[in-house]
N, C-alpha and C positions, 0 to 999 in steps of 0.2 A: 504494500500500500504506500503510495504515493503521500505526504502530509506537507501542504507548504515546499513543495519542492526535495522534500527529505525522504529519502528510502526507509520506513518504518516499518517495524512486524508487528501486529496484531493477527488477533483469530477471528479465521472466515466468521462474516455474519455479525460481526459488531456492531452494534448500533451509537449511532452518531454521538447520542448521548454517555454509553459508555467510552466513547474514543473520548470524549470531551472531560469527564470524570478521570480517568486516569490524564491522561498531561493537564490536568488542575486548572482545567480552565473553564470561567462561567459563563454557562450556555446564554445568559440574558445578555452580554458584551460581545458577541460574534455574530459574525454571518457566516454559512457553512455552505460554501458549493462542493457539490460531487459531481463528477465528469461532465464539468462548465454548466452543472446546475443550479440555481440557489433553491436548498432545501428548507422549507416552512419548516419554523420552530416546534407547530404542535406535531409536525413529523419526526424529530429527531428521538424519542422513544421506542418507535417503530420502521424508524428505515436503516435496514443494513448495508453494512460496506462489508464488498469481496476484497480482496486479497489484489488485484489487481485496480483498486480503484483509486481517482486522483482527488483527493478534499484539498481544498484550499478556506482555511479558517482566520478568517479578518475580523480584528478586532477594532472597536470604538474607542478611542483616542480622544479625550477633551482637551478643550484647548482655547485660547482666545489673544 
């Protein structure tokens, strides 16, 4: 699995929310595309990532 550019191992079938839970990061501060999609929030519970998939996880940044 592909994460931000990084070659990463996890196990088939992870869901977005566990991949976000283990690298400690909160689900309400990201946007989470899989193979150039941006997946809805109330999905990432229920949508798994294969072993070959691309996430790119972009985080909110304040600022002024």
């Amino acid at each position: 699995m592909i994460i931000n550019g990084n070659d990463m191992d996890f196990k088939e079938g992870i869901t977005i929310e566990e991949l976000l839970n283990n690298l400690k990061i909160n689900k309400d501060k990201v946007v989470v595309e899989v193979d150039l999609n941006i997946i809805d929030k109330d999905e990432y519970n229920s949508f798994k990532l294969s072993t070959d998939s691309k996430v790119e996880i972009i985080r909110f940044v304040g600022g002024g």
